[in-house]
C-alpha positions as CSV (number, residue, x, y, z in Angstrom):
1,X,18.7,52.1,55.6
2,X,16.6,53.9,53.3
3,X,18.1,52.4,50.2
4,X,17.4,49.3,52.2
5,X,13.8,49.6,52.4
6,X,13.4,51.2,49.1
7,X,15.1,47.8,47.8
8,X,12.8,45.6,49.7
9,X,10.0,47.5,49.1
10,X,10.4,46.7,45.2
11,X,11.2,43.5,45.8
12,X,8.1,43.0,47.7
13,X,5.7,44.9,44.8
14,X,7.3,42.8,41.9
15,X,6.9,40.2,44.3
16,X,3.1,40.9,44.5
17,X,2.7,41.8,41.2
18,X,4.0,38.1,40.1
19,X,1.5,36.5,42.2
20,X,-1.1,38.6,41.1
21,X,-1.2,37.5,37.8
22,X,-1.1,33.9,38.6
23,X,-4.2,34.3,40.7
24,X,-7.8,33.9,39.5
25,X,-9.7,37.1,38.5
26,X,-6.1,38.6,38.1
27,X,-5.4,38.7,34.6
28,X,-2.5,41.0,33.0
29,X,-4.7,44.1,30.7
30,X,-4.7,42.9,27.8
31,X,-6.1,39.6,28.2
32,X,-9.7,41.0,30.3
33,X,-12.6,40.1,29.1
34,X,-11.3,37.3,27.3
35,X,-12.0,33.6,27.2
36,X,-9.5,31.4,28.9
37,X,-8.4,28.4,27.3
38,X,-5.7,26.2,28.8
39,X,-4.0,22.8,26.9
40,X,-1.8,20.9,28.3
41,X,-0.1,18.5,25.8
42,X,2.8,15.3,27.0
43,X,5.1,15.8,24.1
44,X,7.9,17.8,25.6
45,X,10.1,17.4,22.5
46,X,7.5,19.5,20.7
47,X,8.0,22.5,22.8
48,X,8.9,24.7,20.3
49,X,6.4,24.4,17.5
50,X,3.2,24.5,20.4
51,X,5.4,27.7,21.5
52,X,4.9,28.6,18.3
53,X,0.8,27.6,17.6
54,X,-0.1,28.9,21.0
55,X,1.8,32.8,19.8
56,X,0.0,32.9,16.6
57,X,-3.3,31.5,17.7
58,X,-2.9,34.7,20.6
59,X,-2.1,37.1,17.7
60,X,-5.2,36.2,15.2
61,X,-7.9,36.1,18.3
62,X,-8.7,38.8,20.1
63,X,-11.9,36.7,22.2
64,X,-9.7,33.6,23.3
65,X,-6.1,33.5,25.2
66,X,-4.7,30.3,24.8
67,X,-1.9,28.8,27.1
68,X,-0.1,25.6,26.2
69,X,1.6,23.9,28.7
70,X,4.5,21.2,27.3
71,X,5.7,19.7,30.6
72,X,8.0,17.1,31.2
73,X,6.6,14.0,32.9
74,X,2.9,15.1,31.5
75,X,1.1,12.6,32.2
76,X,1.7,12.3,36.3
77,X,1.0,16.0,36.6
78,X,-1.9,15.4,34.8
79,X,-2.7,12.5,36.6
80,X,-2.0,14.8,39.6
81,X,-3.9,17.8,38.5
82,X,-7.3,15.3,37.7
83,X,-7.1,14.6,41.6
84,X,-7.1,18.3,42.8
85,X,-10.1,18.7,40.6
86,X,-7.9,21.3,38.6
87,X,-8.1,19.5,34.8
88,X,-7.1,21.7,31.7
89,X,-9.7,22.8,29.0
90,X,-7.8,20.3,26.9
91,X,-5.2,17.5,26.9
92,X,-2.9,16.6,24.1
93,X,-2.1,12.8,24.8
94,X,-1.0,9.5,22.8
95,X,-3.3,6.9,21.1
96,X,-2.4,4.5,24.0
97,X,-3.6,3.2,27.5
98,X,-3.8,6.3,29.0
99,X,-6.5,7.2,26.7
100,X,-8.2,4.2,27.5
101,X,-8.6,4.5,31.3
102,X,-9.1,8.5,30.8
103,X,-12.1,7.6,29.2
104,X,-13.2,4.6,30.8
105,X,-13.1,6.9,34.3
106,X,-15.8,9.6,32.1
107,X,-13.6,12.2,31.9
108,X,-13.3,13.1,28.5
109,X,-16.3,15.3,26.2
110,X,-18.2,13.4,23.4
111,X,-17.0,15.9,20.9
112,X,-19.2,14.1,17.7
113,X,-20.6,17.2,17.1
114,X,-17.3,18.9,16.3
115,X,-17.5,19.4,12.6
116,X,-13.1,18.6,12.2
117,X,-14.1,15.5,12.8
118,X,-15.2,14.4,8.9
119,X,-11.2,15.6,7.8
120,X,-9.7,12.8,10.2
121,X,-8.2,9.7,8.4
122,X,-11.1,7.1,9.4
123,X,-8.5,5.1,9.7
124,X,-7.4,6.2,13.4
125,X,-11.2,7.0,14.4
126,X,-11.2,3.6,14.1
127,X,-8.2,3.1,16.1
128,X,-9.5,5.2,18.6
129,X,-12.6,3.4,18.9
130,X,-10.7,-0.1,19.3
131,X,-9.1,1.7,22.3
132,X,-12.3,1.5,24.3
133,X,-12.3,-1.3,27.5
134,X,-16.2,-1.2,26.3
135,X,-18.3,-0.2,23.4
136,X,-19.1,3.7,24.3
137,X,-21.0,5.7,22.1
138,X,-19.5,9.0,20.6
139,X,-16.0,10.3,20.3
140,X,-13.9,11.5,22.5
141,X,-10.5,12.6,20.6
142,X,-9.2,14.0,17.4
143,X,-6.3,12.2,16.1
144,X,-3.9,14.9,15.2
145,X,-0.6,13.1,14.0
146,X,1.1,9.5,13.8
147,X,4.0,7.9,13.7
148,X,4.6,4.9,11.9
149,X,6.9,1.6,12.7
150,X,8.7,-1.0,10.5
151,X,11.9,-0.8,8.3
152,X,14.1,1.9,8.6
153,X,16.5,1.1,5.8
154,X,19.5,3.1,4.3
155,X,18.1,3.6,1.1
156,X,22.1,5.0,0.1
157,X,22.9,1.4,0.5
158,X,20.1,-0.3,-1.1
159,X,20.8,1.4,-4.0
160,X,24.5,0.8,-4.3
161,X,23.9,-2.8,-3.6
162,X,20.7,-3.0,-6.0
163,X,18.6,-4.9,-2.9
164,X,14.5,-5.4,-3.2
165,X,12.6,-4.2,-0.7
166,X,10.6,-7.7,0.4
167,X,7.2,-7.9,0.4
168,X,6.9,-11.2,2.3
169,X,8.8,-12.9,5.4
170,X,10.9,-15.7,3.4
171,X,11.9,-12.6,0.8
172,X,12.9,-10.3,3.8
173,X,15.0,-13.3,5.5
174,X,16.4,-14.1,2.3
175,X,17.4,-10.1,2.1
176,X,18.6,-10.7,5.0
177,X,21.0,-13.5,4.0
178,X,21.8,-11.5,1.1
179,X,23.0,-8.9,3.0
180,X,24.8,-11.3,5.6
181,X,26.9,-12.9,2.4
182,X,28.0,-9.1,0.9
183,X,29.7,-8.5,4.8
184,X,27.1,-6.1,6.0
185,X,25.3,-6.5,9.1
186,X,21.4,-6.7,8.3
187,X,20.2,-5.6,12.0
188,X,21.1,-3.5,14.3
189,X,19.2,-3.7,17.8
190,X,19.2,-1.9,21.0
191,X,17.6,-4.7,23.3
192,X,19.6,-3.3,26.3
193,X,16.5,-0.3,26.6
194,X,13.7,-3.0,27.0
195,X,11.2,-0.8,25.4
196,X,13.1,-1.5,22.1
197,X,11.9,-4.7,22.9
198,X,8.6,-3.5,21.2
199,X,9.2,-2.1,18.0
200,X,10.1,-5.6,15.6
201,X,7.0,-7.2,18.2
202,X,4.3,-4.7,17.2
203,X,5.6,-4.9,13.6
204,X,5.3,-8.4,13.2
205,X,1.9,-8.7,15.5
206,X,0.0,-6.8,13.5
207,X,0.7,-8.9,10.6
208,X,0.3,-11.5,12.3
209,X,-2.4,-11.6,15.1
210,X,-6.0,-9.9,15.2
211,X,-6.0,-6.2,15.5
212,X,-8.4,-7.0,18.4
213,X,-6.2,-9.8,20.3
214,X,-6.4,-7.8,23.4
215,X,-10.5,-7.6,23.5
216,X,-11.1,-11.2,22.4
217,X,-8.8,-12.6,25.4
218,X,-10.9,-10.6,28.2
219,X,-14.0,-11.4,27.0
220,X,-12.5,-15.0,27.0
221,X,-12.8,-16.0,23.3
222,X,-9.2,-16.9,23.1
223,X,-5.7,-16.6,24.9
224,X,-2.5,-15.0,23.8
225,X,-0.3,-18.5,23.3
226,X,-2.8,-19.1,20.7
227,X,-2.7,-15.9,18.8
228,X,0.9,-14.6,19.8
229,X,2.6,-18.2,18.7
230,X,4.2,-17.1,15.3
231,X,4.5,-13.8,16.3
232,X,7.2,-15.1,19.2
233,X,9.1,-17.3,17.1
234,X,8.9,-14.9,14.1
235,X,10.8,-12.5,16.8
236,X,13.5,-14.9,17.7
237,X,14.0,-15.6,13.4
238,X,15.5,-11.8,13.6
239,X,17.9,-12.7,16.2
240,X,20.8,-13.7,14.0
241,X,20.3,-11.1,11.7
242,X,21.7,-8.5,14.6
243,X,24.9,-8.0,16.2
244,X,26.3,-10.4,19.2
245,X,24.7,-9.4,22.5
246,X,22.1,-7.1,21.6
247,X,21.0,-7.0,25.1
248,X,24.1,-5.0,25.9
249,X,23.2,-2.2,23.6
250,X,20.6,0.4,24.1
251,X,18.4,2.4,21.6
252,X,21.1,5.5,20.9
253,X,23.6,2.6,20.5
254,X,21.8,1.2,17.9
255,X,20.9,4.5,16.2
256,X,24.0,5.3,16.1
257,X,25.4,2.4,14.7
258,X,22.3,2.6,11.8
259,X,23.6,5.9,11.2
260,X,27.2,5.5,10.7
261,X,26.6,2.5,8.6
262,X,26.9,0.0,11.0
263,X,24.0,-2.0,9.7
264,X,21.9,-2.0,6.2
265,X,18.1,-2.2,8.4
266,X,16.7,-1.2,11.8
267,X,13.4,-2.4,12.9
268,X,12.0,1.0,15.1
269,X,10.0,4.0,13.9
270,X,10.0,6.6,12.1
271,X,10.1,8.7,15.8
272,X,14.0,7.1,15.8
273,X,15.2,9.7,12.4
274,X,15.7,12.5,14.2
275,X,18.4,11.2,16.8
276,X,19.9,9.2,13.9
277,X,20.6,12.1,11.4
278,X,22.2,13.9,14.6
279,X,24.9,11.7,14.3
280,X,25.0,11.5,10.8
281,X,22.7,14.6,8.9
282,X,23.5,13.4,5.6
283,X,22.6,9.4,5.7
284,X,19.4,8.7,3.2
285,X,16.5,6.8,5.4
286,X,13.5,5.6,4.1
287,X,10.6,2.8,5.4
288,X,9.3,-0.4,4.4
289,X,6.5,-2.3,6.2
290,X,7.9,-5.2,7.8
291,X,6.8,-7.9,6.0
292,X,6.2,-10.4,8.6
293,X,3.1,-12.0,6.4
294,X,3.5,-15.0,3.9
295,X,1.2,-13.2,1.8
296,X,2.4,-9.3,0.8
297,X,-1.4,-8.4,0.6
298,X,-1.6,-8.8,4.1
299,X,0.7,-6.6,5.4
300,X,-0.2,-3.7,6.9
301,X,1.7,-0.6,8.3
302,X,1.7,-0.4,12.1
303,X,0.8,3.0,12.8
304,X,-0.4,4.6,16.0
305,X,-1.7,8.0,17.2
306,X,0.7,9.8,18.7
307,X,-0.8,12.7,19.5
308,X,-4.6,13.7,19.7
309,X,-6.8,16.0,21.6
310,X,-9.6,15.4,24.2
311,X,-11.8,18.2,25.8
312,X,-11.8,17.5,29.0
313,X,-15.5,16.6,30.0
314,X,-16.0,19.6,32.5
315,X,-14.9,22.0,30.4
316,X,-17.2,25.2,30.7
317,X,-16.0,26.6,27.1
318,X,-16.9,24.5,24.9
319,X,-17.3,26.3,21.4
320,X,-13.7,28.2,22.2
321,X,-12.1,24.6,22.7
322,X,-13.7,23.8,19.6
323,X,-11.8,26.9,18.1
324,X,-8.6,26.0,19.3
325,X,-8.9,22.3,17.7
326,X,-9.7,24.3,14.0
327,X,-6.5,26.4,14.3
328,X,-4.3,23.3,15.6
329,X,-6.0,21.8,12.2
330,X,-5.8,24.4,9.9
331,X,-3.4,22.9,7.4
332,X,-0.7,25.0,7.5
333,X,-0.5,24.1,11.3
334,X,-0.8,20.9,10.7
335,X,2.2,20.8,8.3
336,X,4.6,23.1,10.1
337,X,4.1,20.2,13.1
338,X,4.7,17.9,10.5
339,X,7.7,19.4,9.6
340,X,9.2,20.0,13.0
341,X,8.6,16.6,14.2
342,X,9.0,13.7,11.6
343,X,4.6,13.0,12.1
344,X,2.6,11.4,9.9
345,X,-1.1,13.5,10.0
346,X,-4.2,11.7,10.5
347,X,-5.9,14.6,8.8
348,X,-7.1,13.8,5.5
349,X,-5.1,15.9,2.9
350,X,-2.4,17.5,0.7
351,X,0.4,17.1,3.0
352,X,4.4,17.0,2.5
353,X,5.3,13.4,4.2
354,X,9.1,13.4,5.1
355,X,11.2,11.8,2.6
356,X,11.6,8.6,5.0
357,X,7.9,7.5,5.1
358,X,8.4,7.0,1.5
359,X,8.2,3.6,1.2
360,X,4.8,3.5,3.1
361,X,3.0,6.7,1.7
362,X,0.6,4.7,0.0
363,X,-0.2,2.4,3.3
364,X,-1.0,5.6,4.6
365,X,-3.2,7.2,2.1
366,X,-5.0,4.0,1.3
367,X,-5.7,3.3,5.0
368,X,-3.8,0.3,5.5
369,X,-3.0,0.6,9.0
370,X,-3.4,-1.2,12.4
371,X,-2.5,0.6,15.8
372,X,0.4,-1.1,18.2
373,X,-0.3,-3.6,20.1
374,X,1.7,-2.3,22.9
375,X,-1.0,0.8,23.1
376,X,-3.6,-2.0,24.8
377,X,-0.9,-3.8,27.2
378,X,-1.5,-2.5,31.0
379,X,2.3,-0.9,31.9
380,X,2.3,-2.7,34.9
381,X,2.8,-5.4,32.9
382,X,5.6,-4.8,31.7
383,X,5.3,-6.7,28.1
384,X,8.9,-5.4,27.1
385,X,10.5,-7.1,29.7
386,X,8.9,-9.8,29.2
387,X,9.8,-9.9,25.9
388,X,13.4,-9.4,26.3
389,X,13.5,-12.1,28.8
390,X,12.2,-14.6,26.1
391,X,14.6,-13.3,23.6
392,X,17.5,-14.6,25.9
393,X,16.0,-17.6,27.2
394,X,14.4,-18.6,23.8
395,X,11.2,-20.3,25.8
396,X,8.6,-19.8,23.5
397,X,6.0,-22.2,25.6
398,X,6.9,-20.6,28.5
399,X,6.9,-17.4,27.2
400,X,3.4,-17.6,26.1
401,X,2.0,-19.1,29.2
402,X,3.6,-16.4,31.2
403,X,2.0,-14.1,29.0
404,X,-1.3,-15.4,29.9
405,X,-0.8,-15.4,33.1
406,X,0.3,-12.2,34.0
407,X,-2.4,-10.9,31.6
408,X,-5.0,-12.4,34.1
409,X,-2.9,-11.2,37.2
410,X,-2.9,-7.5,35.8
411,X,-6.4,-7.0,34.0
412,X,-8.5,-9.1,36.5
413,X,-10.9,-6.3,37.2
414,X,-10.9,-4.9,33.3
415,X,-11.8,-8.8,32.4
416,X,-14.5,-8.5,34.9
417,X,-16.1,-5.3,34.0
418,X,-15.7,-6.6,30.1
419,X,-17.5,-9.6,30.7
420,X,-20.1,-8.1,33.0
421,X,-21.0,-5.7,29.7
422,X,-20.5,-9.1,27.6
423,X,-23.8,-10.2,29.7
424,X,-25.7,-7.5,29.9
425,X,-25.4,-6.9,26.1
426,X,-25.2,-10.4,24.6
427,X,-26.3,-9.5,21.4
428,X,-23.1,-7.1,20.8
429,X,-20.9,-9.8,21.3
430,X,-17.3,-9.0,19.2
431,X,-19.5,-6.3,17.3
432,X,-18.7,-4.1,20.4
433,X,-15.0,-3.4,19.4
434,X,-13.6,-3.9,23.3
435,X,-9.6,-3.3,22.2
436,X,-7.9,-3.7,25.4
């Protein structure tokens, strides 16, 4: 009996001693009197290198203890956690929607006066202000890194073959044909996953349509089956280009098909290269724009943020937040995310671009980019389903009016708070840079 209670007795002291140091007030001794600074970023695939930041920013501070939480399923936890009232010092989230209503509902710090600012590619400030449902003064994120969408190509066969990267649509069908005649497959597409849906669209669409579509159509200037025409048919031009069926293969179908030399092209991003090489490590990758423009100076690279960092607006630590962002931008941080995750950085600088953004390094230094369209699309909506549906039934009309639609249907309270601002402000007009 004694060993009994000497056994529960320890159990119920390490017991206590475990919720001790998860309570308030009840920090382990090494980290008292220090400044508490939590980040919670939605990237779980990134685990290891934040595992890695948030240890060495620990070991060179001796004020600040930082925790970075990497959950799966971020965004409903934060989601979750901004309910409760129990919001982290900072969030690590995409360039996307989420963003957008974040900041829309006031919950993000204007952080203008954080000097890393001035280092950030003013490309995707930009984008981030084009993210706003209406004109809002100040800044509420720093970009951190990118990815960047097109033509994944094997550059081993392009070589062997002597093929041209095209720089307009006609060349890159015509490629295409070429390609077709030699008895290689151009395409390879994973339409099954609807979200592959999006990759070619966005690709083409910024080429194509105004980097602002999505702003101009809720303050009622003009409506998606005017702007999205070529884009849709431009999509279904692809179609033969790809296996039979692509609706019955998925995204790791189609990467592994690219990878064992299945097909000379796939239209994804550069995010898609590290599932590829792990079925083939050795295959040569690099990236073109996709040139979905008659005109090669108008294409542009469709790059997005896909990861940046808001303060969250309550926090109470301002200047240690601040502290964190310098160390998460220090360049040698910066690069080692670089290198664990395939990014492309939105800070300005001498940085080693993996060997398969090649082809668009100079997009990317001279600024030449425009965010996905899919990052001002309600998910509700659904937009890759919608796509894929048109793919098979080939309705372009109907396509396009359904897109209208269902725009309406979804955004009806968006279009109304945009057009309420549109009134009260009429001499911003399409100055205000409303992106969604």
């Amino acid at each position: 009996m004694r060993k009994r209670g000497k056994a529960a007795a320890c159990l119920m002291i390490t017991a206590l001693t475990a919720i001790a140091a998860v309570l308030p007030g009840c920090q382990p001794p090494d980290r008292k009197g220090k400044i508490e600074i939590e980040l919670v970023q939605y990237k779980p695939e990134a685990v290891e290198v934040f595992e890695m930041l948030e240890e060495k920013f620990n070991a060179s501070h001796d004020n600040i203890h930082l925790t970075i939480e990497s959950p799966n399923d971020a965004m409903t936890i934060l989601k979750t956690r901004f309910i409760r009232e129990d919001a982290p010092d900072i969030i690590g989230i995409g360039g996307d929607i989420n963003y957008s209503n974040f900041l829309d509902s006031e919950m993000l710090m204007d952080i203008s006066d954080y000097r890393g600012l001035a280092d950030i590619n003013p490309s995707y400030l930009t984008i981030d202000k084009q993210l706003e449902f209406i004109p809002m003064n100040g800044t509420y994120a720093v970009p951190y890194v990118a990815n960047a969408a097109g033509v994944l190509y094997n550059r081993g066969m392009f070589q062997e073959n002597g093929w041209e990267i095209p720089e307009t649509w006609e060349e890159f069908k015509a490629l295409c044909d070429t390609i077709q005649a030699a008895g290689i497959q151009p395409l390879y597409f994973g339409f099954k996953d609807t979200w592959n849906c999006l990759a070619p669209w966005n690709a083409i669409a910024v080429d194509l349509a105004p980097a602002d579509v999505c702003s101009r159509v809720n303050r009622g200037e003009t409506t998606f089956t005017e702007q999205y025409r070529e884009v849709a048919e431009r999509m279904l031009e692809l179609l033969p280009y790809g296996q039979k069926d692509p609706f019955s293969y998925g995204y790791n179908d189609a990467c592994t098909a690219f990878a064992r030399g299945q097909s000379a092209m796939f239209t994804i991003g550069s995010y898609a290269v590290p599932q590829i090489k792990s079925v083939n490590p050795d295959i040569d990758i690099d990236t073109f724009v996709l040139p979905a423009s008659d005109s090669a100076q108008e294409n542009v690279l469709n790059s997005g943020i896909d990861l940046q960092f808001s303060i969250m607006a309550d926090c109470p630590e301002k200047e240690a937040a601040y502290e964190v962002l310098d160390f998460l931008l220090a360049d040698e941080n910066v690069q080692a995310y670089l290198d664990n995750q395939n990014a492309v950085p939105c800070k300005n600088g001498d940085f080693k671009l993996p060997s398969m953004l090649d082809g668009v390094a100079d997009y990317i230094k001279e600024g030449k980019m425009v965010d996905y369209q899919d990052h001002h699309y309600p998910t509700e909506m659904a937009v890759d389903a919608l796509i894929q549906t048109y793919l098979i039934q080939k309705d372009t009309d109907a396509f396009l009016a359904g897109f209208d639609q269902d725009w309406q249907r979804y955004n009806r309270d968006l279009i109304a708070k945009v057009q309420r601002y549109e009134e009260e402000h009429p001499d911003t007009g399409a100055e205000g840079g409303t992106n969604q």
